[in-house]
N, C-alpha and C positions, 0 to 999 in steps of 0.2 A: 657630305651632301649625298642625297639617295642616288640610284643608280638601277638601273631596269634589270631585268632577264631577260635577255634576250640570247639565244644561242647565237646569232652570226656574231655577236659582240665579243667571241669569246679569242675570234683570229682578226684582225683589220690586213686587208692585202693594202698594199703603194705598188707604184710604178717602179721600175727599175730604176735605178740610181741617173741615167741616161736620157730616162724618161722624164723623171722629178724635175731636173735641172734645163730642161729643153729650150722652155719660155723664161730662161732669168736671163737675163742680161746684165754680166759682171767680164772682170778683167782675168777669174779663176783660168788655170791651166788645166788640160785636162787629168792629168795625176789631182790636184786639186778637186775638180770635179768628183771624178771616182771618191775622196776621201770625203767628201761632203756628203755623196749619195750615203755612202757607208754607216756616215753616223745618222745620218735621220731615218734608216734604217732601225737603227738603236732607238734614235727616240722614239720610234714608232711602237718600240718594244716596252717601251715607259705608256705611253698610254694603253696600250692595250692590258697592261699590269695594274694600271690604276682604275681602267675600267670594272677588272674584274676584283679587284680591292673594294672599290665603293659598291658593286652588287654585293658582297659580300659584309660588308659592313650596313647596307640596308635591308639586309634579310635578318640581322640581329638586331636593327631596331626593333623591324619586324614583330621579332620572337620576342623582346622583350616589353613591347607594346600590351600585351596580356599585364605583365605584371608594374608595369607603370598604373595602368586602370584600377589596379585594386587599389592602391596608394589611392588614387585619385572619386576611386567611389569610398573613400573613407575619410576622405577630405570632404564631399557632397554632405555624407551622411552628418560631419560634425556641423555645417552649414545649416542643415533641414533643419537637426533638431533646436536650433541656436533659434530659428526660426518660426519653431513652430512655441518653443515656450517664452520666447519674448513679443511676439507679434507686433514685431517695429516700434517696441519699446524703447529701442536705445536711442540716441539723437541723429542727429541728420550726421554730423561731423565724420561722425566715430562707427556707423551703422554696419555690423557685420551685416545684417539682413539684407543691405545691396550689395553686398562683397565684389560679384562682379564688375557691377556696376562704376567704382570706384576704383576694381583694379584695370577697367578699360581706360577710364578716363586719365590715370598713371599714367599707361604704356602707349594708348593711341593717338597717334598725330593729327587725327584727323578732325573733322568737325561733330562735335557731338550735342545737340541744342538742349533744351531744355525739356521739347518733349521726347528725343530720344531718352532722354534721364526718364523720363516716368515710365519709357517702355523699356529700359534697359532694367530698370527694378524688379523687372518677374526674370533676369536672366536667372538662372539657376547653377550653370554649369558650361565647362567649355572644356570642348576636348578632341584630339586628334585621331585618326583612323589611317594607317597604311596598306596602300594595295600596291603589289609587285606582277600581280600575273600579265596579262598580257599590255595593261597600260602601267606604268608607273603614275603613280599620284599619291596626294595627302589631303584629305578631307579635313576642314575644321568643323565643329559639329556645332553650334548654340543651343546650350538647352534653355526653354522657356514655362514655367509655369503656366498655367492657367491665367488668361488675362482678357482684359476688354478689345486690344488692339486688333490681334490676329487669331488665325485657329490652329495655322500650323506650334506643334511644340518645341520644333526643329529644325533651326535654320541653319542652310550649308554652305560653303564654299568650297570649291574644290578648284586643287591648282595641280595639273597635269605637269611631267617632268619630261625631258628630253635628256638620255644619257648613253646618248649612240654618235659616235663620229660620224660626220659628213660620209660618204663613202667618195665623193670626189675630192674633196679636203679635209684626210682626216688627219693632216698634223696640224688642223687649226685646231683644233679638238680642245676645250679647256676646262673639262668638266661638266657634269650635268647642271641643269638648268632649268626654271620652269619657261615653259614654251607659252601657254595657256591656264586660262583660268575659267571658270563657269558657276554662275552663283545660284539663284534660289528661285521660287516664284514664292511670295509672299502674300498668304489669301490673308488681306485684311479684311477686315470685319465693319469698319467704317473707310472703304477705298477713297468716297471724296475728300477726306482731311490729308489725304496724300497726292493731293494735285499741283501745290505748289513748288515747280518744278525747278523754277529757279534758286529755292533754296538748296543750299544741300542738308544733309541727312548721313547721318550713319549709314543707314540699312542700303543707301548709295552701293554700300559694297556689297551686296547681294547681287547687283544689278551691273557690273561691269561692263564697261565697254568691247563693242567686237572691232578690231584690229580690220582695216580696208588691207585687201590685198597687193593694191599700187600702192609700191610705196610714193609715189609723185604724186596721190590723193593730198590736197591741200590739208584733209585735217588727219594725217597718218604721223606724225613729230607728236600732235599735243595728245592723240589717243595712244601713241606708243609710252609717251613720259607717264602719263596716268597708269599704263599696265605696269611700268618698270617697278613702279611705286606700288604698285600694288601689289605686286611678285616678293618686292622688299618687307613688304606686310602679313604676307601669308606665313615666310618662314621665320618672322620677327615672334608671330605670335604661336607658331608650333614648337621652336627652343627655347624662347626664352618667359615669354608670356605666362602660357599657360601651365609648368614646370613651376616657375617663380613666383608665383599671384600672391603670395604670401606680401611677402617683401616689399610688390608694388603695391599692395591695400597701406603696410605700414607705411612706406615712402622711404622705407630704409636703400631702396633700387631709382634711381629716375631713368627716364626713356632714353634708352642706348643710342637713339638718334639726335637725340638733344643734347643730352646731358654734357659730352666734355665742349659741346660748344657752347654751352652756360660756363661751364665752371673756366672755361677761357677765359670769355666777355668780363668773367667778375672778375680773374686775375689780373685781366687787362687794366679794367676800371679803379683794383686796387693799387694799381702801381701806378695810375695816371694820379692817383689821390694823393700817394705820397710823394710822388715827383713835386706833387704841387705844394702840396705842403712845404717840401724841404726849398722850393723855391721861393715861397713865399715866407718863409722863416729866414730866409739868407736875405731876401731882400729887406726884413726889417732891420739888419743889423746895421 
């Protein structure tokens, strides 16, 4: 998981062994104590190693970000030209011409209507951007052809990471994380056919919800499960999505978040079959 630059990240202070243990209340000795402080001391020294692991391991995605994009503007390139010499020639079933189109509806859990399908058909391309300097984040980029819906060519999300321990607890520390997210503004072209708001929509995730500051706001649970799920989407579709889209156009891949609870249900359901069977075959005899 990425991880910031930050120079204070590079040392975390704790309290003295003394200090750490002040507020626990347990049956520890103090020789006990001292050896407790000591070791979380240590652990202190694991995450501050694995802080500086994961910045480092995010600086080589980083770097190797440039050469993912060639791959992937040569992936576009076989796409356009598929596109430009068939001109949605081929059948709905099988249509590379909406490639992405097909490999969202693969990988996405979410609600995708019938006229998202028609605006999803000028997607062209999708793809990631990493920034390290002063904020960590990752952009997911939508590209979009020319089309009747909107003007923009480029739609964004972008999910902000946190990869700094607490400084008053930072042996709760578990890793970076995204904190936030921020989506798009989308100039449609016809804005009244987007007023019905009770539907959902795709492009929904353009528009993400802002997180109430109390959390004793009555609707801070149902807007925080929305963000969780949507934090779970961002990095769904940064490793594995957009890397794999092959795979998910064939179906040779189904959604990581489904799939082993499909192929559960079905193992379930096959073994409820044959129980029954073999019940029902013992009862004729």
């Amino acid at each position: 998981m990425e991880s910031c630059r930050n120079p204070n990240a590079n040392k975390l202070k704790v309290g003295l062994p003394h200090q750490i243990l002040q507020n626990e209340k347990n049956n520890f000795t103090e020789d006990e104590k001292k050896i407790i402080g000591e070791l979380k001391q240590l652990y202190l020294e694991t995450i501050n190693l694995d802080v500086k692991m994961q910045r480092e391991i995010y600086n080589m995605e980083k770097q190797y970000e440039v050469k993912h994009n060639e791959i992937f503007e040569k992936r576009k390139k076989i796409l356009d030209d598929f596109k430009k010499q068939n001109h949605g020639d081929s059948t709905r079933n099988e249509n590379v011409s909406t490639f992405w189109l097909k490999v969202l509806k693969a990988s996405y859990t979410e609600f995708i209507g019938k006229e998202d399908e028609r605006i999803l058909s000028y997607l062209s391309d999708i793809r990631t951007k990493h920034y390290n300097d002063d904020t960590v984040k990752f952009v997911i980029e939508f590209h979009f052809d020319k089309n009747d819906y909107f003007k923009n060519r480029v739609l964004t999300k972008t999910y902000i990471l946190n990869c700094v321990p607490e400084a008053d607890d930072p042996l709760s520390y578990d890793g970076a994380e995204i904190v936030r997210c921020e989506g798009c503004n989308i100039d449609w072209k016809q804005p009244h056919n987007r007023d019905k708001k009770d539907q959902p929509t795709f492009f929904d995730f353009f528009s993400p919800p802002t997180l109430p500051d109390d959390p004793e706001d009555p609707n801070f649970c149902d807007i925080n499960a929305i963000l969780q799920n949507d934090f779970e989407l961002g990095f769904y579709l940064k490793e594995r999505v957009i890397p794999k889209a092959v795979i998910f156009f064939t179906g040779e891949i189904a959604d990581c978040q489904s799939s082993d609870g499909s192929e559960t249900e079905s193992e379930s359901d096959e073994e409820s079959d044959v129980d029954g069977e073999e019940e029902s075959s013992n009862g004729n005899k």
